[in-house]
N, C-alpha and C positions, 0 to 999 in steps of 0.2 A: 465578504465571506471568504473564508479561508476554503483552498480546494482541497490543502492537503489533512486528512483526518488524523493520522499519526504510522510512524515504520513499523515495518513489519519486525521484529525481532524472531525468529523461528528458526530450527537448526538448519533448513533449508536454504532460507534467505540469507543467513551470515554466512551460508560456504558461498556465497555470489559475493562477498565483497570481498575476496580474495582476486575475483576478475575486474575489481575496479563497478559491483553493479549494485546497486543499495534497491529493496522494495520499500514502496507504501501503498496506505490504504487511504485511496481517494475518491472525493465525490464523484459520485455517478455521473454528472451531468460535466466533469471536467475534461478539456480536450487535451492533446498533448504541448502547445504554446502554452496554457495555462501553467500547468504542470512545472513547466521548462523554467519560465520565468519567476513561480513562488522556491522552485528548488533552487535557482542560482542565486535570488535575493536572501533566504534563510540561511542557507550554510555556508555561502560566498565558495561555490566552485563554480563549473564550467562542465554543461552538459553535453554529451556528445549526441545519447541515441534516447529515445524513451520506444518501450513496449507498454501498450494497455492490455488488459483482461475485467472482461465484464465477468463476474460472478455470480450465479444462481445462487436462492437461498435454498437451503435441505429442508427436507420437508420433516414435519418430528413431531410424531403421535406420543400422547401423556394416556396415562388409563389414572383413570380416576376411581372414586365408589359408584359416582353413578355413570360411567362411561366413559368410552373412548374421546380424545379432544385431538386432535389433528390441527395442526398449526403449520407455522413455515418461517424460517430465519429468513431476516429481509436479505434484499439482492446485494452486493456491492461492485466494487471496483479497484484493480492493484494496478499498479504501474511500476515497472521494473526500469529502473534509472541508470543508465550508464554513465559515468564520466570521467572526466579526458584522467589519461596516467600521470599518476602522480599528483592527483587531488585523492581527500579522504574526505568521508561523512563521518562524524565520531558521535552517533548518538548518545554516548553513557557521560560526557560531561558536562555539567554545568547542569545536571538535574539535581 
């Protein structure tokens, strides 16, 4: 099972790869060795640091004809990836 679910692409995230820091969005249940080891085998860099963040889902009421539905976007997990200067992560080739 793959831990990592896919990058984050957002205007947020690409100003961090300016400092060498790529995001993704990964399994909940993934530690940061996990992490470490599917990022340097996938894109052949060299990790320095990982940050995680567990993520709440938002909670999001629908009105319908016969009522209110309250729901909740499942929970997840990013992990913010440093690595060493002068490695690059290039998501946009080879798609």
């Amino acid at each position: 099972m793959s831990t990592i679910k896919k990058p984050i692409v957002t205007e947020k995230a690409t100003a961090l790869n300016e400092k060498g820091q790529y995001a993704f969005q990964v399994e909940r249940t993934a530690n940061k060795v996990q992490i470490k080891k599917e990022i340097e085998q996938l894109y052949g860099v060299t990790v320095v640091s990982i940050n995680t963040i567990r993520t709440n889902g938002k909670l999001k009421s629908k009105f319908t004809k016969t009522g209110a539905v309250i729901g909740r976007r499942p929970h997840g997990k990013k992990a913010i990836v440093t690595v060493k200067e002068g490695d690059v992560i290039d998501f946009y080739s080879g798609i």
